[in-house]
Every structure is written in structure tokens, then in C-alpha cells.
C-alpha positions as a printed Julia matrix, in Angstrom:
225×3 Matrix{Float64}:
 -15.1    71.76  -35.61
 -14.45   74.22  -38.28
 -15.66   77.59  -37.7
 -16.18   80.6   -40.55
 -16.86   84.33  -39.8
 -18.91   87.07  -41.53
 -18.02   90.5   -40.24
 -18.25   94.33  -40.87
 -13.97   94.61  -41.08
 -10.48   92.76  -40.6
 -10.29   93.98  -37.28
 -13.59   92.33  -35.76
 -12.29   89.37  -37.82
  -9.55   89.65  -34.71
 -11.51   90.21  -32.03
 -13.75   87.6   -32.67
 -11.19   85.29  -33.49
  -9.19   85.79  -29.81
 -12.78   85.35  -28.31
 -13.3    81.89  -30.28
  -9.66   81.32  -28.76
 -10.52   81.95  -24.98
 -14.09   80.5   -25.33
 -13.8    77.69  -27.17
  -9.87   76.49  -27.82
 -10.59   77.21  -31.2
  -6.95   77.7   -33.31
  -6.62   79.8   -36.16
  -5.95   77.15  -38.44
  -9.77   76.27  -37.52
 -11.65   79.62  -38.42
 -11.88   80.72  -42.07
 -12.71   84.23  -42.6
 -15.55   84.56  -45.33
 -15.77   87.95  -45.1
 -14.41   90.79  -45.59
 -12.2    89.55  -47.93
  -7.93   89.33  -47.01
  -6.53   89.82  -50.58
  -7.33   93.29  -50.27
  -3.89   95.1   -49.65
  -4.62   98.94  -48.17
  -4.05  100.65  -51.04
  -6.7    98.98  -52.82
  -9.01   99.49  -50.06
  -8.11  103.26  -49.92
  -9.14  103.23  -53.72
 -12.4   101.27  -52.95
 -15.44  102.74  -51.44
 -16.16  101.04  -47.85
 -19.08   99.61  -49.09
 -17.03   98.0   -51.21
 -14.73   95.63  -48.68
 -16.22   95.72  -45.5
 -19.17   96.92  -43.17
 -22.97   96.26  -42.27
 -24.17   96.66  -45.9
 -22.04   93.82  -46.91
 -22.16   92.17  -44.21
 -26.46   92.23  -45.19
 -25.72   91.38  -48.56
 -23.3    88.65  -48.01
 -26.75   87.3   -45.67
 -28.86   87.85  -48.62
 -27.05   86.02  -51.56
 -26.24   82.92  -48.73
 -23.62   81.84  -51.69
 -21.07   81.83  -48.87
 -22.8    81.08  -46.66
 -23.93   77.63  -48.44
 -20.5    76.78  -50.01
 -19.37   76.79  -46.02
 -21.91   74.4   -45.01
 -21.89   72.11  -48.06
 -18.87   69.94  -46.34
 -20.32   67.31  -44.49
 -18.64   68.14  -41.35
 -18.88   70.42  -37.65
 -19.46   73.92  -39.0
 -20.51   76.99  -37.8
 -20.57   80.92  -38.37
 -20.14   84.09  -36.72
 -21.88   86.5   -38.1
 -20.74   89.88  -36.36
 -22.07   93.48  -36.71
 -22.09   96.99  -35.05
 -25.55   98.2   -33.68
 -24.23  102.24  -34.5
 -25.58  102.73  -37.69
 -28.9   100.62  -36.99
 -30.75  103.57  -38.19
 -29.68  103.49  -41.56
 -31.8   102.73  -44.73
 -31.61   98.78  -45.14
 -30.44   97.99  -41.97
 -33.66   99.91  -40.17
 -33.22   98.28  -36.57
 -35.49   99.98  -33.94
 -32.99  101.05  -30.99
 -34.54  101.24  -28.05
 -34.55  103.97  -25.12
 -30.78  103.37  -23.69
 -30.69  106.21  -20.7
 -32.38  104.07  -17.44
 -32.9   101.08  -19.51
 -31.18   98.01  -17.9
 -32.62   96.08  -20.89
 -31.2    98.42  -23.69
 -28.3    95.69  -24.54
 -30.7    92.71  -25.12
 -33.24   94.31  -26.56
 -31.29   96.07  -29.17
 -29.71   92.9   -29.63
 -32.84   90.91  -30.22
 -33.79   93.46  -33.01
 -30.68   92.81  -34.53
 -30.8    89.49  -34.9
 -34.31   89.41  -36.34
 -33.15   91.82  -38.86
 -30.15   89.59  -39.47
 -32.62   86.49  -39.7
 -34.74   88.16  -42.23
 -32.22   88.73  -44.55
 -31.02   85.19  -44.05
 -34.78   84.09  -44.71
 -34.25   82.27  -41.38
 -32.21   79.61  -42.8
 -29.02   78.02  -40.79
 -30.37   78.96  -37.63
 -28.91   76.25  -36.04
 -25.5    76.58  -37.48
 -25.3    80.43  -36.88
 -23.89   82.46  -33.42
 -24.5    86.35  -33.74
 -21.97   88.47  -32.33
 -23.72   92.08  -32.08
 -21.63   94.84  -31.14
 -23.0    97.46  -28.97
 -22.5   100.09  -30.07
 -18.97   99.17  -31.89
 -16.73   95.93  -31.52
 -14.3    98.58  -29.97
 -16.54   98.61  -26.73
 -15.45   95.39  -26.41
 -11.97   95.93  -26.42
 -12.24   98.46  -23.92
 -12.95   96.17  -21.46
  -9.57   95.01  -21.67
  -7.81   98.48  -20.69
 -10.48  100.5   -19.06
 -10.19  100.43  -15.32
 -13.61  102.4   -14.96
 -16.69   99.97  -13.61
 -19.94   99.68  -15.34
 -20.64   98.54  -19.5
 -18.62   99.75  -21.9
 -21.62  100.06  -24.18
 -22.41  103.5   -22.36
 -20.24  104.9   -24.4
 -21.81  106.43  -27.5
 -18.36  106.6   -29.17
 -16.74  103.52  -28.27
 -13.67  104.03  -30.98
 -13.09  107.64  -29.55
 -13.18  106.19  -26.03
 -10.5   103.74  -27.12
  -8.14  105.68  -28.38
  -8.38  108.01  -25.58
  -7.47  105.07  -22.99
  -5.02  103.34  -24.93
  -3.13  106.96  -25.44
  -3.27  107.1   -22.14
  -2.52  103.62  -20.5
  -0.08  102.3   -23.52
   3.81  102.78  -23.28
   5.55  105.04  -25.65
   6.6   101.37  -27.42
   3.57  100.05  -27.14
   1.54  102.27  -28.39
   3.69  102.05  -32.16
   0.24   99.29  -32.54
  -1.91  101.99  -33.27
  -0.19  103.26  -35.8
  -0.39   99.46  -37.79
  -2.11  100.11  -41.14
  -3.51   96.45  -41.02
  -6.39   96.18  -38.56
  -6.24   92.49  -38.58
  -2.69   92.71  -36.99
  -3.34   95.81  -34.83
  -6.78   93.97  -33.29
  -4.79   90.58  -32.75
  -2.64   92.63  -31.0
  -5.0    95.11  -29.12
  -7.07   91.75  -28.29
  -4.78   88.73  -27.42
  -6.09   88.79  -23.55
  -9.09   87.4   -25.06
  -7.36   84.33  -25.72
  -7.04   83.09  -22.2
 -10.02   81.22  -21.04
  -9.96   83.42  -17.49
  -9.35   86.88  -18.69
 -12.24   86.2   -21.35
 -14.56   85.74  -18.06
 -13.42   88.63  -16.87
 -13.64   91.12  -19.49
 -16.95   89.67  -20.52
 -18.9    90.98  -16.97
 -17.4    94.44  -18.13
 -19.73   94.46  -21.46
 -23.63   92.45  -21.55
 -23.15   92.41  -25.64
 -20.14   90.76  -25.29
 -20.96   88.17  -22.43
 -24.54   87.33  -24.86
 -21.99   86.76  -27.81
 -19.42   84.1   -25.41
 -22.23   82.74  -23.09
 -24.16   81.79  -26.61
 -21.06   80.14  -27.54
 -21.65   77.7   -24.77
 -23.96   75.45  -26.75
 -21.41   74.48  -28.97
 -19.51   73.13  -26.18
């Protein structure tokens, strides 16, 4: 089983990749990232516009050409991809997801996920539906790190800024040592890092009851299995 990954940045790449890890025994040497692209070192990314290396725009346009999308599929073998993106800008011209009422809405996760992933089937033209897992962040992929540090109950999705949340608990709960991570230029690394509890099979069941996004994403993984 080979497995390739579409996502908005290096760090999802991470997240997701721990997740594959804990969910499915999946090794590195198994995944293939296929976008954002690695050969980017950060000071060509700080010359590049965003749009340029990594989020939901090319993360939709990657969906719309398919080129990598069929070049991954065209060895006759297991395959699968990830496709992962943020909910957070779902307003935005192109991407143009309704969001649904989220205060006193038990639903809000799953329906805002559902949206999603019709938008994301539309710009695939509903092709390798049976081939792709969608891992929808809501609202950011950092809400589901949080569910390995926060020690307050309830979704981490609640949060409207996830990232801000995140940094606020790590400041907190990290050692002076271990907080030298956030300061790691290369998201891939800091992510891997932030995220390696993912990789065990049990903690993954854990932290997965702590965000519905996030137990959708692993509990779809299932079917691979």
C-alpha cells in the first residue's frame, strides 16, 4: 500500500503523516508527498507568494489539473490519497463553502465537512472517489494538534483561532528546552515533532474523541483496513 498526500503546507504533510502512522502502520518510506512541494528551502518560500507553495488555492488547483493526481495512480498497484484542507477560509472566492451555524449546532463539524468535500469533488469532477480519503480541518489542522496538549474537555474545533490557541498552550505546558521546537523554521520538522503521539495506535484513539473532524478523517481510514 503506497499512500500520497495533497495538502495546504509541510506541516499538515506531518500531521497527517503521524496519523497514517497510528491508524494504519503506514511508514514514511510508504507516503509520498505530492504536494506542497519539499525542494522549496525557506528562503525561497519567503520570496514566493503563499499562493505560490502551499495552501487551499493550490491545494484546488492541484484537484483541478488531476496531472498529479493521475501520474500517482497510473502504477498498477495499492494507492491512495489524502487530500487535506482547512475549513477557515471557506468563505473565500473559489473555495465558496457554505459554513453552517456553529454556536448550538452539534452537527456544525459534519456538516461543514460534507460541504467541503463536495466542493473538493467538484473540482476533482468526481473522479478517484474510491481512491481518495479527505482530511478536513476544522477550523485549522492545528485544532488537531491541540488535542494532544490541551487538558480542557470538549472539541477543539470551538476554537475560532486554533493556531493562537496553540501557541498559547504549548507556551504554557512546554519546558524551557522543549519549547526551542517552536522556534524550527521548517514546519515539516517542527509538526513531526509537535505530532509524534499520533503515531501510537492508542494515543491516536484518544486524541481523536477530543476533535469530531479529526475522528471523521481516522475512522474513514478504516476502510482501507
Amino acid at each position: 500500500m503506497y499512500i500520497g498526500i495533497i495538502a495546504e503546507g509541510k506541516g499538515d504533510l506531518a500531521v497527517i503523516t503521524n496519523i497514517l502512522k497510528g491508524k494504519l502502520s503506514v511508514d514514511k518510506s510508504d507516503v509520498e508527498y505530492l504536494q506542497p512541494e519539499l525542494d522549496f528551502d525557506e528562503t525561497d518560500l519567503h520570496r514566493m507568494r503563499a499562493e505560490q507553495f502551499s495552501n487551499w488555492a493550490i491545494v484546488r488547483e492541484t484537484c483541478m489539473k488531476k496531472k498529479k493526481l493521475s501520474d500517482f495512480f497510473s502504477i498498477d498497484e495499492e494507492r491512495y490519497v489524502i487530500i487535506h484542507i482547512d475549513t477557515a477560509e471557506a468563505e473565500e472566492t473559489n473555495y465558496e463553502v457554505e459554513r453552517p451555524v456553529k454556536h448550538d449546532n452539534p452537527s456544525y463539524s459534519k456538516e461543514l465537512r460534507d460541504n467541503v468535500i463536495d466542493r473538493v469533488n467538484e473540482w476533482l469532477e468526481n473522479q478517484f472517489s474510491k481512491e481518495i480519503f479527505y482530511a478536513i480541518a476544522i477550523e485549522e489542522t492545528e485544532a488537531w494538534v491541540l488535542t494532544i496538549y490541551t487538558d480542557r474537555q470538549g472539541d477543539t474545533c470551538r476554537y475560532n483561532d486554533p493556531k493562537k490557541e496553540l501557541n498559547r498552550v504549548l507556551n504554557k505546558k512546554l519546558s524551557k528546552k522543549e519549547r526551542k521546537v517552536l522556534t524550527l523554521g521548517n514546519e515539516l520538522i517542527k509538526f513531526d515533532k509537535l505530532t509524534k503521539k499520533f503515531g501510537k495506535a492508542k494515543n491516536l484513539s484518544e486524541f481523536m474523541m477530543l476533535n469530531e473532524s479529526l475522528n471523521f478523517f481516522c475512522k474513514s481510514l478504516e476502510t482501507i483496513q
